[in-house]
C-alpha positions as CSV (number, residue, x, y, z in Angstrom):
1,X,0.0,-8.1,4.3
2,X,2.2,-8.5,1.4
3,X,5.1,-6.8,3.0
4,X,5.1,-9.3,5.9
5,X,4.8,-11.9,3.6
6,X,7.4,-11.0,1.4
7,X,9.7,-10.9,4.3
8,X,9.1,-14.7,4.5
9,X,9.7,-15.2,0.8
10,X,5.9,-16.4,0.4
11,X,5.2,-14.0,-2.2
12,X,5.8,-16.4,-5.3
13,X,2.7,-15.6,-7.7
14,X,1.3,-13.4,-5.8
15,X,0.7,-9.7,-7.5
16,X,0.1,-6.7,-5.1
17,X,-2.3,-3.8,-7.2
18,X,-2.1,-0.9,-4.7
19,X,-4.3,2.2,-6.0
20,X,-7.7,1.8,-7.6
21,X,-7.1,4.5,-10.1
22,X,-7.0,3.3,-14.1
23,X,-8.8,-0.2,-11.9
24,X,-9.6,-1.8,-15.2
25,X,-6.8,-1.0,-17.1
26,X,-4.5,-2.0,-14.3
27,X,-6.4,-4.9,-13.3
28,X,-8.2,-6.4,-16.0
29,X,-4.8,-8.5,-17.5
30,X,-4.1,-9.8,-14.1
31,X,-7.3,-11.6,-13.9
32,X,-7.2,-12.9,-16.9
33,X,-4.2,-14.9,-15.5
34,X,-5.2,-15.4,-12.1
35,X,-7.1,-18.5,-10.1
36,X,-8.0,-16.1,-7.6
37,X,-8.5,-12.6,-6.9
38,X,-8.0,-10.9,-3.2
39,X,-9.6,-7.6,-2.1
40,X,-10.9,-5.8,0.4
41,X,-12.9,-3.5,-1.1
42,X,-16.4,-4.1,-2.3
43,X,-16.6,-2.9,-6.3
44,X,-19.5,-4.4,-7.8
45,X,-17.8,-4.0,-11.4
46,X,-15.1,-5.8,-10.1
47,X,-17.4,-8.7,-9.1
48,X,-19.2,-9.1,-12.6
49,X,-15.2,-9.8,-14.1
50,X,-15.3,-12.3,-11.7
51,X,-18.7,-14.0,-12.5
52,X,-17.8,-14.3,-15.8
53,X,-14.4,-15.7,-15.6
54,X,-15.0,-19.5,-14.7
55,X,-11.7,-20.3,-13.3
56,X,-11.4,-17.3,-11.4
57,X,-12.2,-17.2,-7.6
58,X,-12.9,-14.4,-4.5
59,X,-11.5,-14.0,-1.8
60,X,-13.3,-11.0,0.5
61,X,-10.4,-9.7,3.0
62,X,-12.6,-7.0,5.3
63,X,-10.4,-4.3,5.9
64,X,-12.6,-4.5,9.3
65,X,-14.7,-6.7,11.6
66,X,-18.1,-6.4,10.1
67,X,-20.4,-5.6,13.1
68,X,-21.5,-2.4,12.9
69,X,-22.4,-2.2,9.2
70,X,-24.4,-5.3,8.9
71,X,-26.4,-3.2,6.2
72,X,-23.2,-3.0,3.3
73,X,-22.2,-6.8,4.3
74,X,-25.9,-7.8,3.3
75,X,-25.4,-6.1,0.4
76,X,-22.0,-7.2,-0.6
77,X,-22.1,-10.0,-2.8
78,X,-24.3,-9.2,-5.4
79,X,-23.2,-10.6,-8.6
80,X,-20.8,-13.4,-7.1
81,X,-22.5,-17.3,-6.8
82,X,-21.8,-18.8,-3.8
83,X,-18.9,-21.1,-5.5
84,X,-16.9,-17.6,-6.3
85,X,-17.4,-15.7,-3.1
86,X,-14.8,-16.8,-0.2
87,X,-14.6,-14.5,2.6
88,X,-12.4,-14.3,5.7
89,X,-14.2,-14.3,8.5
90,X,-12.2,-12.8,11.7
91,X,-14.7,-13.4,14.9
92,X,-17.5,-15.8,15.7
93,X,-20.2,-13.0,15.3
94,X,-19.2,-12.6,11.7
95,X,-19.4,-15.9,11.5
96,X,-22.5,-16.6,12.9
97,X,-23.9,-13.5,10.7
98,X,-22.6,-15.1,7.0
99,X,-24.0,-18.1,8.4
100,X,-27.8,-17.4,9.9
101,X,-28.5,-14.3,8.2
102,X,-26.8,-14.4,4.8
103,X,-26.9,-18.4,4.2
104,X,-23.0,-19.3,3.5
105,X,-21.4,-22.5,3.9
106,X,-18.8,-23.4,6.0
107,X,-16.7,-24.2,2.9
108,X,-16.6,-20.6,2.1
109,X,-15.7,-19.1,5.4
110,X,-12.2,-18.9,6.5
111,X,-11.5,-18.7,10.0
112,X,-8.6,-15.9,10.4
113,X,-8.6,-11.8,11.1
114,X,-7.0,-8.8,9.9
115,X,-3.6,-8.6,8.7
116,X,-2.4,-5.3,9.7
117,X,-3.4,-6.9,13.8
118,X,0.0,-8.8,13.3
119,X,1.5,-5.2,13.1
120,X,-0.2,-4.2,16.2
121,X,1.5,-7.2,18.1
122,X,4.7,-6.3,17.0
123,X,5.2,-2.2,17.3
124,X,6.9,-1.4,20.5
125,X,5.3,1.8,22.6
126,X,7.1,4.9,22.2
127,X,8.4,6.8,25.4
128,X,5.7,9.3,25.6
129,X,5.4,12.5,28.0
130,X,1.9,12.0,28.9
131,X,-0.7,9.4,28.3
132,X,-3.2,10.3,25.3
133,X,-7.1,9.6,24.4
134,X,-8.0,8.9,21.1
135,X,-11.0,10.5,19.4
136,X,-12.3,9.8,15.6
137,X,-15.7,9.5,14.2
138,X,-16.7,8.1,11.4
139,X,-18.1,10.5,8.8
140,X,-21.1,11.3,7.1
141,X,-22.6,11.3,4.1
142,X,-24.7,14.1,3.6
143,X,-23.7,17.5,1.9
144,X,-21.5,20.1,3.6
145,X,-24.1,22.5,3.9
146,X,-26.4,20.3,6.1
147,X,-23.0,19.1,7.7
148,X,-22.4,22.1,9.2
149,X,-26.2,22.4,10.9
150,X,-26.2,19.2,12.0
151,X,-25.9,17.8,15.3
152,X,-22.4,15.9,14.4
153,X,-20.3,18.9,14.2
154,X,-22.3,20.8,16.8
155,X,-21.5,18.0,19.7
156,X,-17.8,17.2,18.5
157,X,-17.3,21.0,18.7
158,X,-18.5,21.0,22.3
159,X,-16.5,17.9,23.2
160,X,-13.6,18.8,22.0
161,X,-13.9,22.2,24.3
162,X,-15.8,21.0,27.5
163,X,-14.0,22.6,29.7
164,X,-14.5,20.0,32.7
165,X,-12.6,17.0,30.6
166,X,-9.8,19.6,29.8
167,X,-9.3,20.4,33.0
168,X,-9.5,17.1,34.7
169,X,-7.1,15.4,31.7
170,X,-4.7,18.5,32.2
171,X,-4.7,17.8,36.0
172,X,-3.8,13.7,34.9
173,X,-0.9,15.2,32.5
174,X,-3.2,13.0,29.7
175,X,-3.5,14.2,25.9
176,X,-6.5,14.8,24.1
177,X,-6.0,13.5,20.4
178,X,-8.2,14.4,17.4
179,X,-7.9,12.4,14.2
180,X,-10.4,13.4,11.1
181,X,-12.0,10.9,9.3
182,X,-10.3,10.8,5.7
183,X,-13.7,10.9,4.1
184,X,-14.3,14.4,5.9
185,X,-10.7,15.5,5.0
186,X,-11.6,15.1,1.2
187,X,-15.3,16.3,1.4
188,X,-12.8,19.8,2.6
189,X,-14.6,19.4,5.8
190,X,-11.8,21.2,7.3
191,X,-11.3,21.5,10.9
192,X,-9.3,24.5,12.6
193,X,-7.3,23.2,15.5
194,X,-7.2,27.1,16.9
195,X,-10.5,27.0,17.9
196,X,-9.8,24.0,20.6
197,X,-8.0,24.9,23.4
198,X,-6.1,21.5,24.5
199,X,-7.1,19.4,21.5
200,X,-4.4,17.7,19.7
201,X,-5.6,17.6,15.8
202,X,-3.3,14.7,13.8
203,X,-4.5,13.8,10.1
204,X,-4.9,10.1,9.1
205,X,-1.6,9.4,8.5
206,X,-0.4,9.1,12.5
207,X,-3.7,7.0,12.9
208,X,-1.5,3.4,13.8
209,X,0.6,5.3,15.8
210,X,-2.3,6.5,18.3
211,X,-3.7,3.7,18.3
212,X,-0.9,1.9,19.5
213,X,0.2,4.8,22.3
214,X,-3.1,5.9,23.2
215,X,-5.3,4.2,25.9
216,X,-8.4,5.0,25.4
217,X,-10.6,5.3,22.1
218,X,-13.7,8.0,22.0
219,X,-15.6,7.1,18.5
220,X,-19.7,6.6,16.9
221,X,-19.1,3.2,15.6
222,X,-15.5,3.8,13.7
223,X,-14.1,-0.2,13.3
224,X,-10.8,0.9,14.7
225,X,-12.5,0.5,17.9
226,X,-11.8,-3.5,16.9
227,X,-7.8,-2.1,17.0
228,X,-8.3,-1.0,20.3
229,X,-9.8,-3.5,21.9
230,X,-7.3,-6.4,20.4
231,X,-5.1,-4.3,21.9
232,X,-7.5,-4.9,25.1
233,X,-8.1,-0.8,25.6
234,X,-11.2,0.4,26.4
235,X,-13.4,2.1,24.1
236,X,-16.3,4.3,24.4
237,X,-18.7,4.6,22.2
238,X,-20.6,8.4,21.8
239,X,-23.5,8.1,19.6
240,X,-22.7,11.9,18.8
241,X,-25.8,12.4,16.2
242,X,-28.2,9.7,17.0
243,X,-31.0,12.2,17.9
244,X,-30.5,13.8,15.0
245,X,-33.4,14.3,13.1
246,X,-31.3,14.0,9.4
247,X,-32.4,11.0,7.7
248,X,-29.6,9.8,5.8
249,X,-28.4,6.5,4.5
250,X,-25.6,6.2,7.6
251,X,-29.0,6.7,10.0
252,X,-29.8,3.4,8.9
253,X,-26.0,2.0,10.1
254,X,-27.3,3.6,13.6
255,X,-30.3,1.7,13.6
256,X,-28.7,-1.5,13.5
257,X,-26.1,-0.1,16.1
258,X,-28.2,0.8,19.0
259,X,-29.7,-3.0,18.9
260,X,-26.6,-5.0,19.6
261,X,-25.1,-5.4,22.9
262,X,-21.5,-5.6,21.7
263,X,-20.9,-1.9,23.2
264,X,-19.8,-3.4,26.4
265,X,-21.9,-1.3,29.0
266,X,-20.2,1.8,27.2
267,X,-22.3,3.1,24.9
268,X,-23.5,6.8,25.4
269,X,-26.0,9.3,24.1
270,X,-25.4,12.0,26.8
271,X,-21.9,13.7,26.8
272,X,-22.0,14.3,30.4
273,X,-22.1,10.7,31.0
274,X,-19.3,9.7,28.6
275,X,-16.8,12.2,30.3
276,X,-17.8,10.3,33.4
277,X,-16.4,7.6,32.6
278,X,-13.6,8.9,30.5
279,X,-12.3,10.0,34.3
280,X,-13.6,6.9,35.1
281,X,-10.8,4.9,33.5
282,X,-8.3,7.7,33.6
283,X,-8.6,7.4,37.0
284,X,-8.2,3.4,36.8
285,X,-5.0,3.5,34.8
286,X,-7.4,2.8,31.8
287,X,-7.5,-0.9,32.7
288,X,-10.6,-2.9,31.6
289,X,-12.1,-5.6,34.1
290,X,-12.1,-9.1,33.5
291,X,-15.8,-9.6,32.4
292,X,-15.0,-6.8,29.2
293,X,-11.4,-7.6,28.4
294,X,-13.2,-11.5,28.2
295,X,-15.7,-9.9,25.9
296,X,-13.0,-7.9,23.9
297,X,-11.1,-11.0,23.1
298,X,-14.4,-13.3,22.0
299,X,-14.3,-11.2,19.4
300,X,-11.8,-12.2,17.4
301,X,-10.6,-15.9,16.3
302,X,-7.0,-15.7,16.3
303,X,-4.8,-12.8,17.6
304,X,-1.4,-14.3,16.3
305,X,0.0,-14.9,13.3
306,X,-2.7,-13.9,10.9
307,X,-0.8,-12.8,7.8
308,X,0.6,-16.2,7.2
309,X,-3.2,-17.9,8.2
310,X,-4.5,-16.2,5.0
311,X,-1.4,-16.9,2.9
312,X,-2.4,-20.6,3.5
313,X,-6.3,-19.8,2.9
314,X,-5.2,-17.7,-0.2
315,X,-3.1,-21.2,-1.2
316,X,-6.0,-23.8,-0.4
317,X,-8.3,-21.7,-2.6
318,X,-6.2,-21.4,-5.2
319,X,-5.3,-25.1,-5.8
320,X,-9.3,-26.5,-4.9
C-alpha cells in the first residue's frame, strides 16, 4: 500500500515499519509521535501501547476478508475501547459481523478492501504454455510428529498423485501447482517434489503470480481464495482433514466453516467428488455462472481504487 501511495506523492507523514523484529524498539518512538497507528497484524502488546496513549488511534487493516476465522476476529480487540479501535471493513458480511455479533458502530467501520487487490487489477497475464490450477492449504498447528499421522498430509499426498486428475489435466495440457503454506515451510515441514509425479511445487514467494495466471484455486479455507474470486475464478474448497479425529485449536476454525454457505455449492469432503468438478470447470474453460460470479462479487465493497480509499480513511481518522 505504501508503494502505490508513494507513487502518488500521498505519503507525507506517513512512516512505513516493515519487519516485526526489535517491534518495541523499532516502534515504540513512532508512537509516541503519531495520531494514529495502522496494522494488520493483531499483537495484543501492541494494543495496550495504544490504550494507554490518549491521543493515539487504531486503525485494523485485515491482511484478509475475515470469514472463515470468525473465532480470532472475536478475539481481536482485547485491550482497545471502542473510541481506539477503527477497522476497515472490506465486504458486507464483515460488516454485518462487527456489527451484530461484535457490537461496533458505524463510526468505527470503514467501508473499503484490501490494498494489495489494486495490484491484482493492474498485473497483466503472462503468456503461458498451459493453463495451471492452484493448490495451498492452510496449515496446522499441531506438532510435526502428529503432522505426519494425520489425515492432512495423508489426503494432500493422495491428491497430489491421483492418477485420474493427472491424467485428465495432462490430456487438457493444464498444470498442477503446489504452493506450501509459509507456516509449514518454517515448522521444516518439508515437502519433496520427487515424490509427485506431475505436481508443480513453488514456495511462497511466486504466490501473486499464480494467483493471477492460474484459473482455478484447490484450498481448506486459505483467504487467498478472496484473491481468486475478485479475480472472479472459481474456487474449490476441500475440507482435507475435517474427519479428522485431532482436536486442535484450527478444528475449532472448521467448525465455524462447515456452517456458512459462503462456499458457493463447492465445498467437498470426498476427493472423488472435488476432482469431478475440477474436470468439471476444466472442461468449461473454468468459467463461473452468473448466479456464483454474482455471489463472488457481493463479497467485496469496492474492487477499484482501494489504496487511495484508505489513504483518505487513514486522513479522516487522523484529523477527528
Amino acid at each position: 500500500m505504501y508503494k502505490e501511495l508513494f507513487k502518488k506523492n500521498k505519503t507525507k507523514n506517513l512512516i512505513p515499519i516493515h519487519s516485526y523484529d526489535n517491534i518495541f524498539e523499532v516502534i515504540y518512538p513512532y508512537l509516541l509521535n503519531s495520531k494514529i497507528l495502522v496494522n494488520s497484524y493483531i499483537d495484543l502488546n501492541i494494543q495496550k501501547i495504544v490504550s494507554k496513549v490518549n491521543y493515539l488511534k487504531y486503525l485494523f487493516l485485515t491482511h484478509a476478508i475475515g470469514y472463515f476465522k470468525t473465532k480470532i476476529i472475536s478475539e481481536q480487540f482485547i485491550y482497545l475501547k471502542e473510541d481506539k479501535r477503527n477497522i476497515i471493513v472490506s465486504s458486507p458480511y464483515e460488516y454485518n459481523f462487527y456489527k451484530s455479533k461484535l457490537k461496533y458502530r458505524d463510526k468505527y467501520m470503514h467501508k473499503g478492501g484490501l490494498p494489495r487487490y489494486d495490484k491484482l487489477n493492474l498485473i497483466q497475464k503472462s503468456i503461458l504454455e498451459n493453463k495451471c490450477i492452484l493448490i495451498s492449504f492452510t496449515y496446522r498447528k499441531y506438532p510435526n510428529k502428529i503432522y505426519n499421522k494425520s489425515l492432512y498430509k495423508k489426503n494432500l499426498e493422495i491428491l497430489l498423485n491421483n492418477t485420474s486428475l493427472i491424467s485428465f489435466l495432462q490430456s487438457k495440457n493444464i498444470d498442477l501447482i503446489y504452493i506450501q503454506h509459509h507456516f509449514d515451510f518454517l515448522r521444516k515441514r518439508p515437502f519433496n517434489p520427487n515424490l509427485f509425479q506431475y505436481v508443480k511445487y513453488r514456495n511462497q514467494s511466486f504466490l501473486s503470480h499464480y494467483i493471477n495466471q492460474c484459473s482455478l484455486f484447490i484450498t481448506d479455507f486459505s483467504t487467498i481464495s478472496f484473491d481468486f474470486m475478485f479475480l472472479n475464478k472459481p474456487v474449490l474448497f476441500y475440507l482435507i482433514d475435517l474427519k479428522d479425529n485431532i482436536n486442535f485449536e484450527e478444528k475449532e476454525y472448521m467448525k465455524y466453516d462447515k456452517t456458512k454457505d459462503l462456499y458457493f455449492e463447492n465445498a467437498f469432503t470426498e476427493q472423488e467428488a472435488l476432482i469431478e468438478k475440477i474436470k468439471y470447470y476444466a472442461i468449461n474453460d473454468f468459467k463461473l455462472k452468473e448466479e456464483l460470479k454474482k455471489k463472488y462479487n457481493s463479497m467485496f465493497f469496492y474492487k477499484t481504487n482501494i489504496t487511495e480509499r484508505i489513504a483518505h480513511i487513514i486522513n479522516n481518522i487522523s484529523n477527528s
